[in-house]
C-alpha positions in Angstrom: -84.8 9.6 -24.0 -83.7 10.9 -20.5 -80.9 8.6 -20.9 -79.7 10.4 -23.8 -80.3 13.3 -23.0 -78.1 12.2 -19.5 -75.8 11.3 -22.0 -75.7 14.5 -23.9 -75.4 16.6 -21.4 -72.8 14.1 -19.7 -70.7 14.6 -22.9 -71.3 18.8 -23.1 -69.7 18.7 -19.2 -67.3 16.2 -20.2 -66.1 18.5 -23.4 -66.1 21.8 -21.4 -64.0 19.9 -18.7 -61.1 19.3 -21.6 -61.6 22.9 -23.0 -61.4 24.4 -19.6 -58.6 21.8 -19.2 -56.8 22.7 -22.4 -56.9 26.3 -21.8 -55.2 26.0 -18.3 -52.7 23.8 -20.0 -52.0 26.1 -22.3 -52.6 29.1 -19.9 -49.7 27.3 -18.0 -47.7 26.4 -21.0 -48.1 30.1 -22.0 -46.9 31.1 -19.0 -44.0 28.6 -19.2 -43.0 30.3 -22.5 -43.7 33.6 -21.1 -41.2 32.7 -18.5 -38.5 31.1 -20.8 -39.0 33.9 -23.1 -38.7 36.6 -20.8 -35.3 34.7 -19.7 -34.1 34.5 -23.6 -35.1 38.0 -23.8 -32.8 38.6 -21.1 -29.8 36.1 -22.4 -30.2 38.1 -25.8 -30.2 41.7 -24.1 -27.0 40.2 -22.1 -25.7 39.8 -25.9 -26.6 42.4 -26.9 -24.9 44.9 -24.5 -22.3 47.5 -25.7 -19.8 49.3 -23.7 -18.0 51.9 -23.9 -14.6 52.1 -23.2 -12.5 55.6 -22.9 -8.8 56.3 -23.3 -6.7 58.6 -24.5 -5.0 58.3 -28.5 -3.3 55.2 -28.9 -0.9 55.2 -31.6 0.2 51.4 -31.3 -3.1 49.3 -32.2 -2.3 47.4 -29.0 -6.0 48.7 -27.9 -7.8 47.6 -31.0 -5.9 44.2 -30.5 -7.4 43.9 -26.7 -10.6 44.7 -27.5 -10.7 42.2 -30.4 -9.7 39.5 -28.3 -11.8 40.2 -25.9 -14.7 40.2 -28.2 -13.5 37.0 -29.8 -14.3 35.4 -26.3 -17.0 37.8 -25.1 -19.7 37.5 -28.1 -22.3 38.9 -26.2 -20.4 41.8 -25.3 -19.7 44.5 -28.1 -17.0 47.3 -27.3 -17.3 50.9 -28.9 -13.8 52.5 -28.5 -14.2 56.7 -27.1 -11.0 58.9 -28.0 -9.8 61.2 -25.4 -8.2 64.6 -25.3 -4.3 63.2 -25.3 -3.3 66.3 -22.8 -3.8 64.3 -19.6 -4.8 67.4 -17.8 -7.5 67.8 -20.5 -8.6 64.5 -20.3 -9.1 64.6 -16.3 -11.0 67.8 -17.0 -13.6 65.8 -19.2 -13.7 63.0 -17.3 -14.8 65.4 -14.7 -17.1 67.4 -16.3 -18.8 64.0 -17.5 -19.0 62.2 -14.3 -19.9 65.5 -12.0 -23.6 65.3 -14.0 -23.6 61.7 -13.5 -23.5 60.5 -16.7 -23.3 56.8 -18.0 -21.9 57.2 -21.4 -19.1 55.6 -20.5 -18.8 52.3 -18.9 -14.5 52.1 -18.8 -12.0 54.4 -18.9 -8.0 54.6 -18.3 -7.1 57.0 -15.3 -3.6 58.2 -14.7 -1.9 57.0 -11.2 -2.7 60.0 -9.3 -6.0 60.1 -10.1 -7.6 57.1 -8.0 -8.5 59.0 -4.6 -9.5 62.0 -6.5 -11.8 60.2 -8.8 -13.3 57.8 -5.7 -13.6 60.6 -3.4 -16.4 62.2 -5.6 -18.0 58.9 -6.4 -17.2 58.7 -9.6 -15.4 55.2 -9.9 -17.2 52.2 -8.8 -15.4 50.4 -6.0 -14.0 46.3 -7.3 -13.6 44.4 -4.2 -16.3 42.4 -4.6 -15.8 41.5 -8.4 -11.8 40.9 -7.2 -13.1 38.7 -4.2 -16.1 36.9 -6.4 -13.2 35.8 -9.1 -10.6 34.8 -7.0 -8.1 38.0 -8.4 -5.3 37.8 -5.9 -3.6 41.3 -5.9 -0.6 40.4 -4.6 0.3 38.6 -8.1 0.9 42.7 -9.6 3.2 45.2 -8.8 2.3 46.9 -5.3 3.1 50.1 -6.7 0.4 50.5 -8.7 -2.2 48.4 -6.5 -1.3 51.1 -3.3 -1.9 54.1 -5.9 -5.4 52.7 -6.5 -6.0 52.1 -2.8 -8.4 54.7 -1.1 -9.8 54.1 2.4 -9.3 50.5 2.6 -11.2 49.8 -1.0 -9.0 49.2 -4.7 -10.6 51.8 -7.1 -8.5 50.6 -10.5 -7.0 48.1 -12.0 -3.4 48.3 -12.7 -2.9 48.5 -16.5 0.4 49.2 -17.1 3.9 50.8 -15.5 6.1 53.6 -15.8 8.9 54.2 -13.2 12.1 56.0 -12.6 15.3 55.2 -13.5 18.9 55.6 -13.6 20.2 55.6 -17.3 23.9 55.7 -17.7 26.9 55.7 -20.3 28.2 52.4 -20.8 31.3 53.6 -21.9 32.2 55.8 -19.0 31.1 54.3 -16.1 31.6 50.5 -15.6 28.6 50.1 -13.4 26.0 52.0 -12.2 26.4 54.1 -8.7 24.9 51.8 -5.6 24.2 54.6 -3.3 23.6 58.7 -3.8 26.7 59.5 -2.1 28.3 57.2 -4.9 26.5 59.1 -7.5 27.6 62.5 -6.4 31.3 60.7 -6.2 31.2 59.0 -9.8 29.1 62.3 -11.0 31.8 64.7 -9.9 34.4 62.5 -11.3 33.2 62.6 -14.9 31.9 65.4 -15.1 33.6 66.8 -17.9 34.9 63.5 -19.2 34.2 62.5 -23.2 33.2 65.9 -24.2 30.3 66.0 -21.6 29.5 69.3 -20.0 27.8 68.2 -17.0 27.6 64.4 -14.3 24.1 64.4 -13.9 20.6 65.2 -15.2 17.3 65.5 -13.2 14.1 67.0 -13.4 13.7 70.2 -11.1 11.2 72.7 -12.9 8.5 73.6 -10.7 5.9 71.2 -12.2 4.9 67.6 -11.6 8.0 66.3 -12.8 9.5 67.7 -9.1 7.4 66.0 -7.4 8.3 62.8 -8.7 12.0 63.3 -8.2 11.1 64.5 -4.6 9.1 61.1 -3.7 12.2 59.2 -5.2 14.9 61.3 -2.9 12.3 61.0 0.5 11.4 57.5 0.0 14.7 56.6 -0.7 15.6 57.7 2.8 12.3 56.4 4.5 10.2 58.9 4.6 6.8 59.9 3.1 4.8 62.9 2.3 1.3 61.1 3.1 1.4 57.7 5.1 -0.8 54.9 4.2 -3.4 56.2 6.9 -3.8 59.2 5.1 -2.1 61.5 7.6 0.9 64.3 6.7 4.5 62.6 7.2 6.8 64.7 5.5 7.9 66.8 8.7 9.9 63.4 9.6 14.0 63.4 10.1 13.9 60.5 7.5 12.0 63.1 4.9 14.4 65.4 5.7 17.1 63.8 4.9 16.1 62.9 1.4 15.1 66.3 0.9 18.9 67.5 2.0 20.2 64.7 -0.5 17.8 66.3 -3.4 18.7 70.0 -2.8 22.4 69.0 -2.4 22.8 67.3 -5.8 20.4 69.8 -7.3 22.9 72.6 -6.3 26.2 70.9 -6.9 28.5 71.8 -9.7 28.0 68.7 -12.0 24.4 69.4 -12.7 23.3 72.6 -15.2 23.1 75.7 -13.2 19.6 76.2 -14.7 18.4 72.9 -13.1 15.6 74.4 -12.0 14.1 74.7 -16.0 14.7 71.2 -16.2 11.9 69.2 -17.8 12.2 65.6 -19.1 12.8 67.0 -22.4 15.5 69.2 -21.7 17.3 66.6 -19.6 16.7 63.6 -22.3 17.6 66.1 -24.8 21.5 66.8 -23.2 21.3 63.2 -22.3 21.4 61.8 -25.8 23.2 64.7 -27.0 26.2 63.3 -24.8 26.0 65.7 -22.1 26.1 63.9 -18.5 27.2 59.8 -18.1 24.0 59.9 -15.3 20.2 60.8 -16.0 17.1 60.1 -13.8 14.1 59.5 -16.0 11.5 57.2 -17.5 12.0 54.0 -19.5 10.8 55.8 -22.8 14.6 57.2 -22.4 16.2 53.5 -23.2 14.6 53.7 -26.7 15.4 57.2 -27.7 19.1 57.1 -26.0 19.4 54.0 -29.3 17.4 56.0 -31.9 20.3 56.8 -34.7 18.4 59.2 -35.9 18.7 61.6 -32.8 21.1 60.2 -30.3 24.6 60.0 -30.3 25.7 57.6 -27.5 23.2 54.6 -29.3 25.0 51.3 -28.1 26.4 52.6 -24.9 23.3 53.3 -22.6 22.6 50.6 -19.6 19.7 50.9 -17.0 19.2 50.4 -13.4 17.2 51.4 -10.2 18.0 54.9 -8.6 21.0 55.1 -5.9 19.6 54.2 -2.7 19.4 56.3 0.5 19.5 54.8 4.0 16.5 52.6 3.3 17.0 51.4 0.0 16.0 52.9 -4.1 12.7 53.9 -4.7 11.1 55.4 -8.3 8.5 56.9 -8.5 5.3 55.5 -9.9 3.9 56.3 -13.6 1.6 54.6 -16.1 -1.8 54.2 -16.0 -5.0 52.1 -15.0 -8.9 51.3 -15.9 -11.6 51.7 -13.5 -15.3 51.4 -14.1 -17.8 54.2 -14.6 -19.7 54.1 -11.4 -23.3 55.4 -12.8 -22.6 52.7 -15.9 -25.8 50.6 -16.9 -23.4 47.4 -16.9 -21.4 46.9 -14.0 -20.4 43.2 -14.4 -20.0 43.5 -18.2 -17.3 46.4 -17.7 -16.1 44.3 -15.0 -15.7 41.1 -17.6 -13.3 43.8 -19.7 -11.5 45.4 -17.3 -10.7 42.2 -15.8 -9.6 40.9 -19.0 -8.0 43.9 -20.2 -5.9 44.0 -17.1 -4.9 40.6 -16.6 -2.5 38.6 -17.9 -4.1 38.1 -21.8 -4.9 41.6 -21.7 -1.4 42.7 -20.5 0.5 40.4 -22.8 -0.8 41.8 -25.8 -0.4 45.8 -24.3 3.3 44.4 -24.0 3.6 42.9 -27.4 1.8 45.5 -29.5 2.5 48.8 -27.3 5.5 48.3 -25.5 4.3 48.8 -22.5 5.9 47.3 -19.1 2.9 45.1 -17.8 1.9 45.6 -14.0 2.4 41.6 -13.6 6.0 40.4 -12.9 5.5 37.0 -13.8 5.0 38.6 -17.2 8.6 39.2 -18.0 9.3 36.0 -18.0 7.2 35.4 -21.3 9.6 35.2 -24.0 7.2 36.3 -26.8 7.1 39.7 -24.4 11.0 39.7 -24.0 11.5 39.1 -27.7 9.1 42.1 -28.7 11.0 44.4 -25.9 14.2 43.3 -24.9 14.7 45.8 -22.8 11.9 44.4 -20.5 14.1 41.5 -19.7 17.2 43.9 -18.2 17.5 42.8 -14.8 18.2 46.4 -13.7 14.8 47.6 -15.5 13.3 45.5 -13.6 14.7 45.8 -10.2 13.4 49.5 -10.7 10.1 48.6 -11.6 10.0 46.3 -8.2 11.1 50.0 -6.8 8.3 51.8 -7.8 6.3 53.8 -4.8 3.3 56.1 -5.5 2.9 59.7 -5.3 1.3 61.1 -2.6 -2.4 59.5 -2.5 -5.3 62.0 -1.8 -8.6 63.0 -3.4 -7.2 66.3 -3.8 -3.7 65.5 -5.3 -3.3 68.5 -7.6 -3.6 70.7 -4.7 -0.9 68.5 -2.6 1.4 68.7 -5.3 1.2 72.1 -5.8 2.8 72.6 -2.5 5.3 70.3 -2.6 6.1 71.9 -5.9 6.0 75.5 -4.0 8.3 74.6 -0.9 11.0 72.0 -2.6 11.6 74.6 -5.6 12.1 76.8 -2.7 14.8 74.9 -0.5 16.4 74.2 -3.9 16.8 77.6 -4.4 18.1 78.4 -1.1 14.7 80.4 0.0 13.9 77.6 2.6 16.1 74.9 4.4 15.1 71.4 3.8 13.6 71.2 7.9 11.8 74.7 7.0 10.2 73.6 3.9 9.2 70.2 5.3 7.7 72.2 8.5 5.9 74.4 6.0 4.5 71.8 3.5 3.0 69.7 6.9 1.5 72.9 7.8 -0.2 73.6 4.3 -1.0 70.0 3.8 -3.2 69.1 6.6 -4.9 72.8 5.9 -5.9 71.3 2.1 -5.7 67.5 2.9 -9.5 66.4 2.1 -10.4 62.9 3.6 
């Protein structure tokens, strides 16, 4: 009897031993599962994430096309698509309004050229070098133009997207090549002037608006010079500034240009242009398509392209188009980094340049010949020797101030209030006053 009841009591430890066992088995195999679904929980919110991307109207689908691809390879990232004003200066205000209170409804979002140093300088674009480093993105493969315009104290702020630049358009059937230098243009410009019905050699943008500034950057560059230098400090007080300056003013007030130069936009110049005005024209590339448009122009056929006449240091356009940058208060840094990656490289770019015509920020792009044979303009050697031109506008977190004077003083030695050396003394003066760094 005390055997058995050894035994029974042998056999009670024995079973709680496997039921204490069990349960830490299964406390651990719980905690195993726990573990493995805590880390599916996380794999499905990874799938589960949406962004939102922000860009003004696109009329050409070539955004729905780029965000379908990228969701085709991408499942477990969903884009929602945000519509934005299509006045630029309206879309910078909301842009500002939204990420001055810090908010994360957006995680990407398209920012004009000038905006980079304005947009880092109040924290509102997350910096990319360590995404570009981590993936091996080398930035020397794009278009330096657009990298240097999203360059802000030593960090890239935005990813090139896509380019604009200036350029010299001219009539095919009056001039047999395109002018080499200014001093050539002024030569050629004052020869035809007057030529095949036109009224005037040359067309350019001087209004007192941004559109100066752009032809002002074109003329100083062209010459060496700068308004801001890549350290951030005031350079257009230089005799190399100068003398672009001189060259501007000097064609701006010769007799082969309209004597109201000075209410010049791009419309009004693209409008005498096509109208079979002037053999010359500075503008953007947009002014290839509508100089062949039967429907409005009357020199279609006879319209080639090439860089801008170069000063003592060579031709230089200025810089247009437009880039992506990330939302820096967004929930989902590396998934917007995933798009904007994508949506900026070369998939992303090819089918911008296929279904929206737009110039990609990638050289080795225009040797695609799907690319080519949707723009065949893209493959013109002289469009893209311009492109290759292409230098930014002055770069500081307070650009709309900067340009303002610029706008001020060159309107001003234009109109004969200021010599070139007095409104480049006067714009150093002003700038350094505003310059924020």
């Amino acid at each position: 009897m005390h055997f058995l009841k050894n035994s029974k009591l042998l056999t009670i430890v024995m079973a709680l031993i496997l039921v204490l066992s069990a349960c830490g088995s299964n406390s651990t195999s719980s905690n195993s599962n726990s573990n493995s679904s805590d880390e599916e929980a996380s794999s499905d919110d990874k799938e589960q994430v949406t962004l939102v991307y922000a860009r003004g109207k696109d009329a050409t689908g070539a955004t729905d096309a780029i965000v379908e691809e990228f969701m085709k390879q991408h499942p477990n990232i969903k884009i929602e698509f945000r519509e934005m004003p299509t006045d630029t200066g309206a879309q910078h205000d909301a842009y500002v309004t939204m990420l001055n209170a810090e908010s994360s409804e957006i995680d990407v979002f398209d920012i004009d050229v000038i905006w980079p140093a304005e947009f880092a300088q109040a924290g509102y674009v997350l910096p990319l070098d360590r995404f570009i480093q981590k993936d091996g993105i080398n930035m020397e493969d794009y278009n330096q133009g657009p990298v240097t315009a999203a360059t802000f104290n030593g960090k890239q702020w935005a990813m090139p997207k896509f380019i604009d630049a200036g350029m010299l358009f001219y009539r095919s059937d009056m001039a047999s090549e395109a002018p080499k230098k200014w001093d050539d243009l002024i030569a050629q410009a004052s020869e035809l002037n007057g030529q095949e019905g036109t009224q005037f050699g040359y067309l350019m943008q001087a209004k007192q608006y941004e559109g100066l500034v752009t032809n002002a950057v074109e003329f100083v560059a062209s010459y060496g010079g700068e308004f801001i230098d890549e350290n951030g400090e005031v350079a257009i007080n230089s005799p190399e500034a100068i003398k672009g300056l001189s060259k501007m003013v000097e064609i701006a007030n010769s007799d082969f240009v309209p004597d109201n130069i000075n209410t010049f936009t791009e419309v009004e110049s693209h409008t005498a242009f096509i109208e079979g005005q002037a053999p010359f024209i500075r503008n953007w590339p947009y002014q290839f398509a509508l100089a062949n448009d039967e429907e409005q122009s009357k020199i279609v056929g006879n319209v080639e392209v090439a860089p801008l006449p170069e000063g003592d240091a060579g031709s230089a356009a200025a810089l247009g188009g437009w880039m992506a940058a990330i939302n820096n208060y967004s929930e989902h840094p590396q998934e917007a980094w995933e798009f904007l990656k994508f949506m900026t490289g070369p998939e992303g770019q090819k089918i911008d340049a296929i279904e929206g015509s737009h110039a990609p920020t990638l050289p080795a792009l225009f040797d695609d010949k799907e690319i080519i044979e949707a723009n065949p303009f893209f493959g013109e050697e002289g469009f893209q020797n311009a492109l290759e031109g292409a230098v930014s506008r002055p770069v500081a977190p307070n650009y709309p101030e900067i340009s303002e004077i610029i706008q001020i003083h060159v309107s001003k030695a234009i109109a004969g209030e200021e010599t070139p050396e007095e409104a480049a003394a006067a714009m150093e003066k002003e700038m350094n006053e505003k310059l924020v760094k």
